[in-house]
C-alpha positions in Angstrom: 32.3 36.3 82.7 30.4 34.4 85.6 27.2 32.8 83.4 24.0 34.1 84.6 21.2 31.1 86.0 17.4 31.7 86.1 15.3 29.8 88.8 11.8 29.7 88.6 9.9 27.8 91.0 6.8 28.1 93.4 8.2 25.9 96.1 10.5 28.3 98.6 12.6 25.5 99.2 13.3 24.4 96.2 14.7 27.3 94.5 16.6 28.3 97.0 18.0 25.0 97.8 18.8 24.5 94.0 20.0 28.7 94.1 22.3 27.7 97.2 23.6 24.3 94.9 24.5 26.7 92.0 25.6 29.8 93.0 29.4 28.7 94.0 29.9 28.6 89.8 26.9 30.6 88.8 25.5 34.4 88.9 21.9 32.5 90.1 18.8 34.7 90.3 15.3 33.4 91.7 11.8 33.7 90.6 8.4 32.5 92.7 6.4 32.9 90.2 5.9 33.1 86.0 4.8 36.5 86.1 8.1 37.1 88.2 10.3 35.7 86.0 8.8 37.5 83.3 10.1 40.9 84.8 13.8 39.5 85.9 14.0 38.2 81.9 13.4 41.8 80.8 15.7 43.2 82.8 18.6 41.2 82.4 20.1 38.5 80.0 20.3 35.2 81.1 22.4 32.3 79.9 19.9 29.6 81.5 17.1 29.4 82.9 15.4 26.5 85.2 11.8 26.4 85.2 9.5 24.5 87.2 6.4 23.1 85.2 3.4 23.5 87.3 3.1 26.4 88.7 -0.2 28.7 89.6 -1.5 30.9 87.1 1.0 30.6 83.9 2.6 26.8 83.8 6.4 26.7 83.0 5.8 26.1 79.3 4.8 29.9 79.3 8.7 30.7 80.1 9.7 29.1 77.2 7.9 30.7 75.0 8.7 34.4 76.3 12.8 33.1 77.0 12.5 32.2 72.9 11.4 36.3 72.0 14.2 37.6 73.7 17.1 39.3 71.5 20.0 36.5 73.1 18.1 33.1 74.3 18.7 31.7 76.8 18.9 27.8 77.2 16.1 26.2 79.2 15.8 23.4 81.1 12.4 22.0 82.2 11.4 20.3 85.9 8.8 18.8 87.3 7.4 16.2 89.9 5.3 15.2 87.3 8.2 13.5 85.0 5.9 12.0 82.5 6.4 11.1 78.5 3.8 13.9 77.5 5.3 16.8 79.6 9.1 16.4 78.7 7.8 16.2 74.7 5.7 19.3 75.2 8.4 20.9 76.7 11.1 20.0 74.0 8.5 20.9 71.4 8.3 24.2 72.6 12.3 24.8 72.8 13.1 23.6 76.3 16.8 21.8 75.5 16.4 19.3 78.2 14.0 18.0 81.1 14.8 16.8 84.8 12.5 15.2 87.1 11.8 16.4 91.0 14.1 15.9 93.3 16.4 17.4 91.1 19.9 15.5 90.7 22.6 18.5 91.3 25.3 16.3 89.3 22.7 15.9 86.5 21.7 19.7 86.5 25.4 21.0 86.4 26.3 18.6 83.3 22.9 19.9 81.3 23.9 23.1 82.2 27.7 22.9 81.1 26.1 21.1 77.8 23.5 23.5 77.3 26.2 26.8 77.5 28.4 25.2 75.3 25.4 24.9 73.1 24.7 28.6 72.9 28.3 29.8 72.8 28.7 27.5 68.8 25.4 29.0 68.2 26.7 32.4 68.9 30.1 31.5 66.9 27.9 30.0 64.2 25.5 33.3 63.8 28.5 35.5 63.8 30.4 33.4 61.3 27.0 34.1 59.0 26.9 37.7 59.9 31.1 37.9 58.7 30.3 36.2 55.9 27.2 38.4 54.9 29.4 41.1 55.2 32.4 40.0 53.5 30.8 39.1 50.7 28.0 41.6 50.4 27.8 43.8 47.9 29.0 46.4 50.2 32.3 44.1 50.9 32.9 44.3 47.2 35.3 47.8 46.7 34.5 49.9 44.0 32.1 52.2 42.3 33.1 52.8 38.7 30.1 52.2 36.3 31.1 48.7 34.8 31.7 47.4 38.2 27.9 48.7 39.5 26.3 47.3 36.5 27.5 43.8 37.2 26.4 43.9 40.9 23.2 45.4 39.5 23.3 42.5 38.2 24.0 40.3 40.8 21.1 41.8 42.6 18.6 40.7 40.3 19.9 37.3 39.6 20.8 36.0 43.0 17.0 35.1 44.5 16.5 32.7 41.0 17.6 29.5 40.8 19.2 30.5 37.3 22.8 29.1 35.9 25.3 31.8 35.9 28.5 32.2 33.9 31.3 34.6 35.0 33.6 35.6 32.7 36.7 37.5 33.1 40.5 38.0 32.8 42.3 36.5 35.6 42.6 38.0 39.1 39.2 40.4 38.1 37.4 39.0 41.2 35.1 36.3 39.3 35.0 34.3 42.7 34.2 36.9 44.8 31.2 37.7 42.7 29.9 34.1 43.0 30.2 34.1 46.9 28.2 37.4 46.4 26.0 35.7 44.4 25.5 33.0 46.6 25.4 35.3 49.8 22.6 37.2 48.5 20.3 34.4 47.3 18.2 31.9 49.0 20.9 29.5 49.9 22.9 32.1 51.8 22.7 29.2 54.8 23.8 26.1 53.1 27.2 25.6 51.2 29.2 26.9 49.0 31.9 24.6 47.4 34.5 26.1 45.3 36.5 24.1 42.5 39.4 25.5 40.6 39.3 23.2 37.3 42.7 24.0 36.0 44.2 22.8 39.1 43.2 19.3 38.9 44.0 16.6 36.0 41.6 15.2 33.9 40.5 12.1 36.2 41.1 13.7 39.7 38.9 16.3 38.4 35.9 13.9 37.6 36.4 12.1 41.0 36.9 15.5 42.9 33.1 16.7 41.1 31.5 13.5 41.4 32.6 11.5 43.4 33.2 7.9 43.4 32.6 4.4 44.2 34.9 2.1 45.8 36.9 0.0 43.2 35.9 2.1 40.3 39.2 2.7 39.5 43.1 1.5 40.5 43.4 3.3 44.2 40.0 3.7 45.1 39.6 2.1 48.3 36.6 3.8 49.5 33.3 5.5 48.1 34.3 9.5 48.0 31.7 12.0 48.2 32.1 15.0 45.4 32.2 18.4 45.6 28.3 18.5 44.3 27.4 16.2 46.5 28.8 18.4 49.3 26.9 21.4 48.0 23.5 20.1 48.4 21.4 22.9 49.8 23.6 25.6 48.2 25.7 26.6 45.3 28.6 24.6 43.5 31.5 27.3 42.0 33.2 25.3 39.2 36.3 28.2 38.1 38.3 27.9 34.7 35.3 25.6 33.9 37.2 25.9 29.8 39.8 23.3 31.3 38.0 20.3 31.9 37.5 17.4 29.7 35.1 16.2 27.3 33.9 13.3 29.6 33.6 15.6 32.7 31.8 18.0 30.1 29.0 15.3 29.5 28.5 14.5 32.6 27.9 18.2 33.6 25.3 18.5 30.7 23.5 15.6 32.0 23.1 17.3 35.6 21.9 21.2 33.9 19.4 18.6 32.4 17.8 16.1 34.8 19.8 18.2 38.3 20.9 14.1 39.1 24.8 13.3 38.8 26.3 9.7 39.0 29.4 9.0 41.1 32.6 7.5 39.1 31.7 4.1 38.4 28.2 4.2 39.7 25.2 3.8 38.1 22.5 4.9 40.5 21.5 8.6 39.7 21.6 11.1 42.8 19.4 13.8 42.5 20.9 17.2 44.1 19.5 20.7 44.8 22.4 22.8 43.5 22.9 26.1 41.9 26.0 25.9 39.7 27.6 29.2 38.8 30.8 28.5 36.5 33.1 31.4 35.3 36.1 31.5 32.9 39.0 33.2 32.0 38.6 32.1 28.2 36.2 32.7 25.4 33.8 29.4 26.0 32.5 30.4 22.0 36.2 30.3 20.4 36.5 27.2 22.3 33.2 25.9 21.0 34.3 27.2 17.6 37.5 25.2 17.7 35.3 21.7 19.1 37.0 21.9 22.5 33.9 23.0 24.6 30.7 21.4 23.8 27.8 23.7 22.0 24.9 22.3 24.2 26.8 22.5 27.4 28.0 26.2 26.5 24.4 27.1 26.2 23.3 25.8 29.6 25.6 27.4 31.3 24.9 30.8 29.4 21.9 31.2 31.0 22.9 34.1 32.8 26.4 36.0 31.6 28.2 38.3 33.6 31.4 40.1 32.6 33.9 41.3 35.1 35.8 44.5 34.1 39.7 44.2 34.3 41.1 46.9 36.5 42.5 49.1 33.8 38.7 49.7 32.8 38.3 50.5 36.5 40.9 52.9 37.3 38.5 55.3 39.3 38.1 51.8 42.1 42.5 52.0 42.1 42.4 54.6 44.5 39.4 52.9 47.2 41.7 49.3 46.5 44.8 50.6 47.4 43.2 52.0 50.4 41.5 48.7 51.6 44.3 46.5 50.8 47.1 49.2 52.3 45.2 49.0 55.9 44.5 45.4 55.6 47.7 44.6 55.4 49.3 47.0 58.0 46.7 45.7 60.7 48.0 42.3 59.5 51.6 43.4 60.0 51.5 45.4 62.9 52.9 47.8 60.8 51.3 51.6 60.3 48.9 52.3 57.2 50.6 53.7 54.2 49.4 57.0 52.4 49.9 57.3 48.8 51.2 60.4 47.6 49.3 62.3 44.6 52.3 61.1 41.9 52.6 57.6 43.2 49.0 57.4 42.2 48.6 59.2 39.5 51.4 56.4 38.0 49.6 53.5 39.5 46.3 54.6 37.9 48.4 54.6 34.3 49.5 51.0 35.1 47.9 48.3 32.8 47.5 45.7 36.0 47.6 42.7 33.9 47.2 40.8 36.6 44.3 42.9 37.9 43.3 43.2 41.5 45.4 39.8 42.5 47.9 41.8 41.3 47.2 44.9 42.8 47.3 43.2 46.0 50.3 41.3 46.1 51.6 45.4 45.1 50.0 46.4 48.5 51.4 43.5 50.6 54.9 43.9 49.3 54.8 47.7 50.1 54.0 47.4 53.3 56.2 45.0 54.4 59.5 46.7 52.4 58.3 50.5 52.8 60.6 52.0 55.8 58.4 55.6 55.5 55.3 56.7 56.4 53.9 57.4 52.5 54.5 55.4 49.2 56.1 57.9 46.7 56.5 57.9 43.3 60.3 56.8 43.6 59.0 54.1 45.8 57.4 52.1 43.0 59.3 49.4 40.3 60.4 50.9 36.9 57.4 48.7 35.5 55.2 50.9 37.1 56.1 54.1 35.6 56.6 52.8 32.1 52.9 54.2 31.0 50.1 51.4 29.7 51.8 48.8 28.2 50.4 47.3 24.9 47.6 44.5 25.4 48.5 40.4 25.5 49.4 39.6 22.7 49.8 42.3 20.9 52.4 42.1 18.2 56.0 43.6 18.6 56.4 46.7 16.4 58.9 45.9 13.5 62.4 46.6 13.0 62.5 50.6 11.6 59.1 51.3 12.4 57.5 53.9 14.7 59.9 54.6 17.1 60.3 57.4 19.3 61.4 61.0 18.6 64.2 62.5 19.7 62.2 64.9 21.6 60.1 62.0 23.4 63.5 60.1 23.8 65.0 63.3 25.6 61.7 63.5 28.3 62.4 60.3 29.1 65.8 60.2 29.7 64.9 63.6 31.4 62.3 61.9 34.0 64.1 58.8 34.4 67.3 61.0 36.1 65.3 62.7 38.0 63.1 59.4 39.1 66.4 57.5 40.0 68.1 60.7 41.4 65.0 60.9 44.0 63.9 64.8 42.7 67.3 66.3 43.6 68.3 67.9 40.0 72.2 68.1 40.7 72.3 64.7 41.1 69.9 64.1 37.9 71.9 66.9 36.1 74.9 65.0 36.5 73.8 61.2 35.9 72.9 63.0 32.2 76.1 64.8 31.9 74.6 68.1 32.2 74.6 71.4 33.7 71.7 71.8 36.2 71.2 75.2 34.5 70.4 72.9 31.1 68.2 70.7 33.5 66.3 73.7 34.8 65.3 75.2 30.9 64.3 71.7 30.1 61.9 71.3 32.9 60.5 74.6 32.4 59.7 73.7 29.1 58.2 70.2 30.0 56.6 71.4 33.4 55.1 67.8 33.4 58.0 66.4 34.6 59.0 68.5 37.3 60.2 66.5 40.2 59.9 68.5 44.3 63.6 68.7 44.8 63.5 65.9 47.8 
């Protein structure tokens, strides 16, 4: 698209001298007059506008200020005969990006414009990246309505605006990051930063340097002074995650910030005060660990200012059905590949499923059935055996023991029953035969456990 020019001058001459100079590259449009210009701004967008300064009536400074209420500003760039110090800082004061002196230098003019549209268009792409962001990490963006889920965004809603410590906890893969972006997004430092450390990723003295930062020389490889991670998120919010894994030393020096908000680089000495929001979250109990001496008491407490506890998925299993939705269409626009529906017993066994590893997991599921699914729907016989093998005991809970509570011949029978007729796809001959018997036999069984009829397929 050809960019739109706006030239406002009282001179006849020189706007249509400068409108001839332009309009080989340009969409140029030409104003005698303020008042003019006025009514050409309101009827069409312009990418840049050229103003004169004196003028009669309303002087040029007057077109800034109405180019600056419009819904997409325009750039604009300020001329006058007049080129002294006091009009060109008038003129920048009041949001003019640049100032040329009469006669106007065509070469000059075509390089402020070319810089000035540039500047626009990463103002644009930076506005949109915030309005992406807003969304994605709204609460809208976050999928689910189940009652736990809305009482930790209720949550989230009343924290966010304070300048309050926050401490996620949750199993793994629950969506504890995506709550702190939320968090984040919805405060009062939705503009500056947010830095993101995983703790049990790093080892014990890349972790302190990757958080604080350090001097040069302040240890063997240290060539240069490093700015940390908090350092980086000045103006916005610092997400330390698996904040159980970190050291003792790194521990102290993270009480000291909660308590004065100044850190000190690795092998510094000068104190550097920040303005950061630290919201830490954990896939451990922070209290067993303080109960076993491995997390500190006093730093456990600063950080509990504010708890909140993410839900694992299998006390969510009314959101499985809006996941599998989202992450089945975000992954076939990201294939090319058409959006999976998910038939009634495929789901009904999915919402049985434990997900251990919680949505993480459930995603990964989604991904791997679009890209291995050759059909149009995701069936029941579509899924692993893992899946269809009911709620599976907790972590960690013990084995049961040799002779003990094991299932009755009856139970033993409907499963043998329903795994035939999984692996033989719904067709009973074949199911009849992989458990060597009659398909009359099969039929009586099934009417007497309707549950496990299969559609003959």
């Amino acid at each position: 698209m050809v960019p739109s020019v706006l030239i406002v001058d009282d001179e006849k001459h020189t706007r249509e001298g400068l409108q001839q100079a332009l309009q080989e590259n340009y969409d140029v449009s030409v104003a005698g007059s303020t008042d003019e210009a006025f009514n050409l701004m309101e009827a069409q967008e312009f990418n840049v506008i050229l103003t004169d300064l004196r003028m009669p009536g309303k002087s040029g400074l007057k077109v800034i200020d109405r180019a600056l209420t419009l819904p997409n500003k325009p750039a604009v760039l300020m001329m006058t005969a007049y080129g002294n110090v006091e009009s060109a800082v008038e003129a920048m004061k009041r949001g003019a990006v640049d100032f040329l002196t009469k006669p106007v230098n065509i070469e000059r003019l075509e390089v402020l414009i070319q810089r000035a549209l540039k500047s626009r268009t990463l103002e644009a792409e930076v506005q949109q990246l915030h309005e992406r962001l807003d969304a994605k990490f709204s609460f809208e963006g976050i999928i689910g309505h189940s009652p736990k889920l809305q009482a930790v965004i209720d949550q989230v809603k009343l924290v966010a605006p304070s300048r309050a410590t926050i401490l996620i906890e949750g199993e793994s893969g629950t969506g504890k990051e995506l709550i702190a972006q939320a968090v984040h997004q919805a405060g009062t430092r939705a503009r500056g930063p947010f830095v993101a450390v995983h703790c049990a990723a790093l080892s014990e003295n890349l972790l302190e340097s990757e958080i604080f930062g350090h001097e040069r020389g302040s240890f063997t490889g240290a060539t240069e002074r490093r700015i940390g991670r908090f350092e980086s998120a000045a103006g916005g919010t610092l997400f330390l995650d698996e904040i159980g894994e970190i050291s003792a030393s790194t521990q102290v020096k993270l009480l000291r910030f909660l308590e004065t908000r100044a850190i000190e680089r690795v092998g510094g000495s000068k104190p550097i005060e920040l303005d950061v929001r630290l919201v830490a979250a954990t896939n451990r109990s922070l209290e067993q660990l303080v109960r076993e001496g491995k997390f500190r008491e006093d730093l456990f407490f600063r950080l509990n200012v504010v708890r909140l506890a993410m839900p694992p998925l299998r006390e969510r299993t009314e959101d499985i059905p809006l996941l599998l939705a989202h992450y089945l269409k975000h992954f076939a626009e990201e294939n090319g590949r058409p959006v999976l529906t998910v038939e009634p017993g495929a789901l009904h066994t999915l919402q049985s499923y434990a997900w251990p590893g919680n949505i993480r997991e459930l995603r990964n599921f989604c991904e791997n059935a679009v890209v291995l699914n050759r059909g149009a729907s995701l069936s029941e016989f579509d899924l692993d055996p893992k899946f269809r093998g009911g709620v599976p005991p907790a972590a960690g809970s013990p084995a049961p023991a040799a002779g003990s509570a094991l299932l009755s011949v009856e139970e033993n029978e409907k499963r043998l029953v329903r795994e035939s007729l999984i692996k033989a796809r719904g067709n009973r001959t074949k199911a009849a035969a992989l458990m060597g018997i009659s398909r009359r036999t099969l039929h009586r069984k099934i009417a007497q456990w309707p549950e496990l009829d299969v559609t003959d397929r």
